[in-house]
N, C-alpha and C positions, 0 to 999 in steps of 0.2 A: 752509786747515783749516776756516774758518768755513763754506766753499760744502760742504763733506762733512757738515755735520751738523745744516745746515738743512731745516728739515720739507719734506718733499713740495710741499707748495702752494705755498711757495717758494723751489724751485729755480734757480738761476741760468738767465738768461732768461725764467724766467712773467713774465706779466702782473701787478704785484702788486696790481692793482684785481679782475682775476678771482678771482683766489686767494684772498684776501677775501670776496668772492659769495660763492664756492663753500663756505667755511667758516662763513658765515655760516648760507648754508642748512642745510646740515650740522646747525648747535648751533641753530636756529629747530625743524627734523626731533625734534633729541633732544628738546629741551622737548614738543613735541605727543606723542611716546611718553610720557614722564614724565608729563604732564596726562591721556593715556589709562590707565597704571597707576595713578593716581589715583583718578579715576574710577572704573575695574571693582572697587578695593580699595573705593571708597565704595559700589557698588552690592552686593558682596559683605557688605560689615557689615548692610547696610539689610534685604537680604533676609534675612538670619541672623535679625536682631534683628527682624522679621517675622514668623518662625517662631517663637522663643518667646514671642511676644505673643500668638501664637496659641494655645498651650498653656495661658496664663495664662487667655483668654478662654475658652477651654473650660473650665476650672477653673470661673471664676468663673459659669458656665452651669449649671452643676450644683448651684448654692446660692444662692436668691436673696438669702439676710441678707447674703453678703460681693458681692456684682453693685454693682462701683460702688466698691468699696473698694483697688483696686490703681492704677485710676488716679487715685482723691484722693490717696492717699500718694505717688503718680509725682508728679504736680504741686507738692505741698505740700511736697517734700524738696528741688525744681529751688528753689524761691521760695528758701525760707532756705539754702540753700547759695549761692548767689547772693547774699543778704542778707550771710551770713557773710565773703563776698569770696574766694569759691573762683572760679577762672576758668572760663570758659564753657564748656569744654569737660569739665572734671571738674565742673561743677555738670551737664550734660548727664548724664554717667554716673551720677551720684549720682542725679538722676530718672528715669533710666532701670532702673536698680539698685530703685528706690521700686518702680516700676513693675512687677516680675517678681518681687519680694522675696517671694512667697507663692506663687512657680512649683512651690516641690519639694512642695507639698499633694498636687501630681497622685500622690504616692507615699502618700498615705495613705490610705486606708480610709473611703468616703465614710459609709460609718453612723459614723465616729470624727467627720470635718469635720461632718455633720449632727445630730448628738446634742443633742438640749432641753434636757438638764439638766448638769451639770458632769463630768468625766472620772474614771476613776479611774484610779488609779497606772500601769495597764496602757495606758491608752488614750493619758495624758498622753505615755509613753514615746514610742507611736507618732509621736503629734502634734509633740515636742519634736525630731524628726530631720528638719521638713519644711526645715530653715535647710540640714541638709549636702546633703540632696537636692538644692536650688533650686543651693545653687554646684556639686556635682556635673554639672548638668545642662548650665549656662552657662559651665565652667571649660577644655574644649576650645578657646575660642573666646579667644584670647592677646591683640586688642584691647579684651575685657571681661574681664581680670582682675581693675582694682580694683572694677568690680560684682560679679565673684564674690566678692571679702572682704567686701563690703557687705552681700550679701545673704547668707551664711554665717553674721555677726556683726550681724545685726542684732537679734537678742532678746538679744544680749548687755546687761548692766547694770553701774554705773560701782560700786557696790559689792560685784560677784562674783558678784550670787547669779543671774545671765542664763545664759542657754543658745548653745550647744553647749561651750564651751571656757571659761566660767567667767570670761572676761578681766576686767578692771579697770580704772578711769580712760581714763588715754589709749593703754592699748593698743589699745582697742576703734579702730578705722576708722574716723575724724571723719563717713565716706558712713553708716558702720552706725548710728553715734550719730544721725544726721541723721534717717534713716528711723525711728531707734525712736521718736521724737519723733512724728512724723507719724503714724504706725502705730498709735500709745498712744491720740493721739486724736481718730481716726477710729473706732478701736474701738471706743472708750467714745462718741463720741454715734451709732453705728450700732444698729439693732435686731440685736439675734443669738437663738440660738434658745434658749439658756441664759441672759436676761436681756434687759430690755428700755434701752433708749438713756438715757444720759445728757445734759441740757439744756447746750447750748455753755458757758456760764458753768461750772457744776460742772466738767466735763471739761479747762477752762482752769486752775479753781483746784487738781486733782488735779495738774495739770502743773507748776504751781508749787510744790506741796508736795514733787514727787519729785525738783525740781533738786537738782543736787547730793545727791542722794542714791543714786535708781536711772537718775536720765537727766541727759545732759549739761546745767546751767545756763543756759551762752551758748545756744544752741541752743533754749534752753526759753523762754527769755528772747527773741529773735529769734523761735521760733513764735507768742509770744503777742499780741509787738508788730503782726507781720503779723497776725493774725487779729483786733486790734483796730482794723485799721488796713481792713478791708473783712469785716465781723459775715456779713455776709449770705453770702459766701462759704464760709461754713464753717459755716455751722447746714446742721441736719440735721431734715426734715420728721419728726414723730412725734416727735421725743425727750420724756421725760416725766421727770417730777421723780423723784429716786432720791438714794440717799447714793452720794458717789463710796467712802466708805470700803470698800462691800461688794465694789467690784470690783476684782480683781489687777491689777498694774501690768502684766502681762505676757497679753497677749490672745492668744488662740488662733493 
């Protein structure tokens, strides 16, 4: 009964040294397929995620006060998520989420993104839907879902009053909360066209003031330690003395 239901390779009579080989090769075969679907699956995300870096860089082409501010915030959200002890692979996504977080602007109205003076009710509308656009855009693409939550919810605020969906505390996306952190202030010590920069100090102490209030603490607390912890890094040429109080927690 045993010889009936013995695998192929070893049939009564094989060699059981060949049969072996032969299987070996076989499952050595399978893994170099499995290392090549690997691959084309890792050469497929790269070129994807190629392409809307590309759109973001065109974006950021059209406006020179934001040229420079998608990849601070891409950088500056990978450090403290990292800091925070997320593993490397969702801290990757979460700087990469940083990174494109202001892709869905290509959907707005460049006299709105370029405007000197501050928005009115009509324009704010437009500007406030650049979060569904950005995950609209990235949301196809099933190994960057939680960068589509990221960047959806990242003008979200931990007391309700953030956009698109009003969330609250910890429902916000810890990636969303990350980026708002970073996003808030880069904003404030960037020149814009409605206001000039705020001095790296000021902009740290705004951060501090909105923990736990409109932006996640730990996270406020972790940006500031990293930003004390390398000054130079994070000052911004031009910024000039200003009250942080004039300007909203919530940048364009």
């Amino acid at each position: 009964m045993a010889a009936r239901v013995a695998p192929a390779a070893f049939q009564a009579g094989a060699d059981p040294a060949a049969a072996y080989r032969r299987l070996s090769a076989a499952y050595q075969q399978t893994l170099r397929y499995a290392e090549d679907v690997k691959r084309l699956y890792q050469q497929v995300h790269r070129s994807i995620y190629q392409s809307l870096l590309g759109l973001a860089n065109a974006l950021e082409a059209k406006d020179a006060y934001t040229r420079g501010h998608s990849e601070r915030v891409g950088a500056a959200s990978r450090r403290v998520a990292v800091a925070l002890g997320l593993q490397s692979q969702e801290a990757d996504i979460v700087g990469q989420a940083g990174l494109l977080h202001d892709i869905g602007k290509i959907g707005v109205p460049e006299v709105v993104l370029r405007k000197r003076v501050e928005l009115d009710d009509d324009e704010w509308a437009l500007m406030r839907k650049h979060p569904l656009i950005g995950a609209q855009i990235v949301s196809p693409f099933e190994f960057f879902a939680a960068g589509a939550l990221t960047i959806r919810h990242h003008h979200e605020r931990l007391d309700g009053s953030g956009y698109p969906d009003g969330l609250t505390g910890e429902a916000i996306p810890v990636g969303a909360r990350i980026v708002a952190v970073a996003d808030v202030y880069d904003a404030l010590t960037s020149d814009r066209p409605y206001r000039a920069a705020l001095p790296r100090d000021a902009a740290l102490e705004y951060l501090a003031r909105q923990a736990g209030r409109t932006l996640d603490g730990r996270v406020v607390a972790v940006f500031v330690g990293l930003a004390g912890a390398s000054p130079s890094a994070d000052a911004h040429v031009g910024a000039r003395p200003a009250l942080a109080a004039r300007y909203p927690a919530t940048p364009r």
